[in-house]
Kinemage of the C-alpha trace (Angstrom):
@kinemage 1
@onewidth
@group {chain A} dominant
@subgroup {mainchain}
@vectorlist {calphas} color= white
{ca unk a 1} P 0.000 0.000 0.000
{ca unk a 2} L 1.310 3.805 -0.581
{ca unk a 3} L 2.193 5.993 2.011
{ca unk a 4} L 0.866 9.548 1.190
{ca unk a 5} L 4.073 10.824 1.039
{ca unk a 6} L 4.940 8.330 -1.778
{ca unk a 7} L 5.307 10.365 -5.155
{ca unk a 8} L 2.464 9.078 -7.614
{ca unk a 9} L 3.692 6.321 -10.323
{ca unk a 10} L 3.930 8.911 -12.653
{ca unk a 11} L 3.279 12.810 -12.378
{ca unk a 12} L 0.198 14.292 -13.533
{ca unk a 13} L -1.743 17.897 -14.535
{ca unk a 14} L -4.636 19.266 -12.935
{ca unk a 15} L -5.616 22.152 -14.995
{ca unk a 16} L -7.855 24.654 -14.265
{ca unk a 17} L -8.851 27.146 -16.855
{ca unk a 18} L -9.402 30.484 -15.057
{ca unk a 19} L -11.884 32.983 -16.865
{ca unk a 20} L -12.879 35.512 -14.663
{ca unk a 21} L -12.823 35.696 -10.589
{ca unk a 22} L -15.840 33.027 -10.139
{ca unk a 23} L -15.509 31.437 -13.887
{ca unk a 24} L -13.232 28.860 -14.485
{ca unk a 25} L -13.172 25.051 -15.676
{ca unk a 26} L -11.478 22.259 -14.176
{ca unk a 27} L -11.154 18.401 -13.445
{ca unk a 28} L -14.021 18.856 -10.865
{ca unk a 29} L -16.504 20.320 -12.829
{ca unk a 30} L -14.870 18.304 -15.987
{ca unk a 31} L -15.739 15.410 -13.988
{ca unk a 32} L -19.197 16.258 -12.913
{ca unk a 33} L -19.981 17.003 -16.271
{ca unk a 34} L -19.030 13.786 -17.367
{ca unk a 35} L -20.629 12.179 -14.778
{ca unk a 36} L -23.855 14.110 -15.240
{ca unk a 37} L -24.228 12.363 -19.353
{ca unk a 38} L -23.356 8.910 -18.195
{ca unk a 39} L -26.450 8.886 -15.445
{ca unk a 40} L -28.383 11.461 -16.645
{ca unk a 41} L -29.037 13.592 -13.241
{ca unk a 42} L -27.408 16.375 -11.439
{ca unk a 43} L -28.023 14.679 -8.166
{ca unk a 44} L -26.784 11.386 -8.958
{ca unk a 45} L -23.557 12.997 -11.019
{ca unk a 46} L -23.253 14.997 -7.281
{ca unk a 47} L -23.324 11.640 -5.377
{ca unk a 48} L -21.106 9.890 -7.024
{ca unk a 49} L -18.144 12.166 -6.430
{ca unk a 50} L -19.808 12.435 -2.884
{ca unk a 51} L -20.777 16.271 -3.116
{ca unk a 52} L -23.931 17.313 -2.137
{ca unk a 53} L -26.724 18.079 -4.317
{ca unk a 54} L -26.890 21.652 -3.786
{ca unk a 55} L -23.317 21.696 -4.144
{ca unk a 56} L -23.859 20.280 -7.815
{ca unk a 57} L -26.630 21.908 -8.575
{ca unk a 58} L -24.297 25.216 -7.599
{ca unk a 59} L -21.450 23.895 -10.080
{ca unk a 60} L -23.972 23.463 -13.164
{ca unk a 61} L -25.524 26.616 -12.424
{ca unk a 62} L -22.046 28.634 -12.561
{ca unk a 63} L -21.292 26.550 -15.645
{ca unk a 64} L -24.500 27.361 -17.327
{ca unk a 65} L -23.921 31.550 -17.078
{ca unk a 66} L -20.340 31.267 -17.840
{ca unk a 67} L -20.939 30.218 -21.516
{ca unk a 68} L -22.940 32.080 -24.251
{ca unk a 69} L -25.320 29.220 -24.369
{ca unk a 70} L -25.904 26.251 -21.491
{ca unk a 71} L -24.187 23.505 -20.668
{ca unk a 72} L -26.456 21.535 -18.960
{ca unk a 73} L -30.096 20.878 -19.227
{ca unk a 74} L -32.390 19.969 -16.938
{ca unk a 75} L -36.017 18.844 -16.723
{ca unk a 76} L -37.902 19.183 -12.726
{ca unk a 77} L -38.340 16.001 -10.886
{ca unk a 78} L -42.206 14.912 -10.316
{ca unk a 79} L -43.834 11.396 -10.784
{ca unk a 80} L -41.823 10.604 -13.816
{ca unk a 81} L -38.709 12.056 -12.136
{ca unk a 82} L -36.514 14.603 -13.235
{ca unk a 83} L -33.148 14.556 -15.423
{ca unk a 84} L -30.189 16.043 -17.095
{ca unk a 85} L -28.277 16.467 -19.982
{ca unk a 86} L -25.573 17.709 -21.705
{ca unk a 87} L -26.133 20.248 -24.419
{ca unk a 88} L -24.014 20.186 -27.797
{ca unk a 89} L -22.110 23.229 -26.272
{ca unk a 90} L -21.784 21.343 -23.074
{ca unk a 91} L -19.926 18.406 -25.052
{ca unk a 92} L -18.056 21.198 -27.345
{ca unk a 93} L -16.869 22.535 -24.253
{ca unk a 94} L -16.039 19.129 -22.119
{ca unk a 95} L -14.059 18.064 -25.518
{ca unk a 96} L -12.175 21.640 -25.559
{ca unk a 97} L -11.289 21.203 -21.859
{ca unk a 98} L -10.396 17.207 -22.296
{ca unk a 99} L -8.199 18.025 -25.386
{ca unk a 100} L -6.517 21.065 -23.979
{ca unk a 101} L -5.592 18.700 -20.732
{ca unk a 102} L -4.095 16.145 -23.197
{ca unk a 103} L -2.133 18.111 -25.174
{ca unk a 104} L -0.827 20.126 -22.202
{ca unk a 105} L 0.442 16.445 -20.380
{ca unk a 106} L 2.122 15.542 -23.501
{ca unk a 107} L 3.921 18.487 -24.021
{ca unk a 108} L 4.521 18.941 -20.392
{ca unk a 109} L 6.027 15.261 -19.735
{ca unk a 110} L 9.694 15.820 -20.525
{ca unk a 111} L 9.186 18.421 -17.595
{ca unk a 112} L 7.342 16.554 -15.162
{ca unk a 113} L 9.914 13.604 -15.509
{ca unk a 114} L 12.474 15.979 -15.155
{ca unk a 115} L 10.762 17.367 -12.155
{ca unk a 116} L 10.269 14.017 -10.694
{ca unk a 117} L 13.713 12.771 -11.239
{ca unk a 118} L 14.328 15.436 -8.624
{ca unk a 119} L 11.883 14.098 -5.805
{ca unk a 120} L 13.131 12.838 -2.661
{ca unk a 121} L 12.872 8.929 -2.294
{ca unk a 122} L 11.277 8.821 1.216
{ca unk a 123} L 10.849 5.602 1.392
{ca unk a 124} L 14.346 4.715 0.710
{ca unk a 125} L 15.519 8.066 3.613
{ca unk a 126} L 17.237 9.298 0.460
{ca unk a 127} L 17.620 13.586 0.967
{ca unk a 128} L 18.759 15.338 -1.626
{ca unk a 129} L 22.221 17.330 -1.219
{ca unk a 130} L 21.411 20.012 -3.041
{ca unk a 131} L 23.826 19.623 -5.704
C-alpha cells in the first residue's frame, strides 16, 4: 500500500482554466460534467463524487452563465422524475477542456519527468544534497 508521502507512479496535470474571478473550468466540474451524461441527473452525477446536491446543482448553475449558451439541461423532478443532460455546447466545451488537458500532459512530460527525477525517495531516507 502507498504511504501519502509516496510520489504518484507517474506525475500528472490538474488544470484549471481560469476565466474571470468566479468562472473557471477544471477536473471537478470536468468530472461532474461527465458524470452528469453517463447517469443522466445532477443529483446522482453529485453523489457519485460524494458532493452534495446543492453543491452540484451550484457547479452546473455557474457553468451554465459562464458560456454564451448552457451547458447543462435539466427537466424538474415529479412522478416521472426529473433529469439532465448535456447540451451540444456542453460536449463542445467538455471536448475543448479534455483536449486542452491532453495536449498540455504531452507536451509537459519531458518536464514533469524531469521534475520528478528530482523528488526525494522517502521511502528509501534518500535527501537530496542540493547539488
Amino acid at each position: 500500500m502507498s504511504q501519502p508521502s509516496d510520489p504518484p507512479a507517474q506525475p500528472r496535470l490538474r488544470i484549471r482554466i481560469v476565466f474571470g474571478e468566479a468562472e473557471m473550468i477544471g477536473p471537478g466540474k470536468a468530472e461532474l460534467l461527465e458524470r452528469l451524461d453517463r447517469t443522466g441527473s445532477i443529483a446522482a452525477a453529485g453523489r457519485e463524487m460524494g458532493m452534495s446536491y446543492k453543491r452540484a446543482w451550484e457547479l452546473i448553475g455557474t457553468l451554465n452563465t459562464m458560456f454564451r449558451a448552457p451547458l447543462v439541461e435539466s427537466t424538474r423532478g415529479g412522478p416521472g422524475g426529473g433529469g439532465a443532460v448535456l447540451t451540444a455546447n456542453g460536449r463542445h466545451v467538455l471536448a475543448l477542456y479534455r483536449a486542452f488537458e491532453a495536449e498540455a500532459a504531452t507536451a509537459g512530460a519531458p518536464r514533469l519527468d524531469a521534475l520528478r527525477a528530482l523528488l526525494a525517495d522517502t521511502a528509501k531516507g534518500d535527501i537530496p544534497d542540493g547539488k
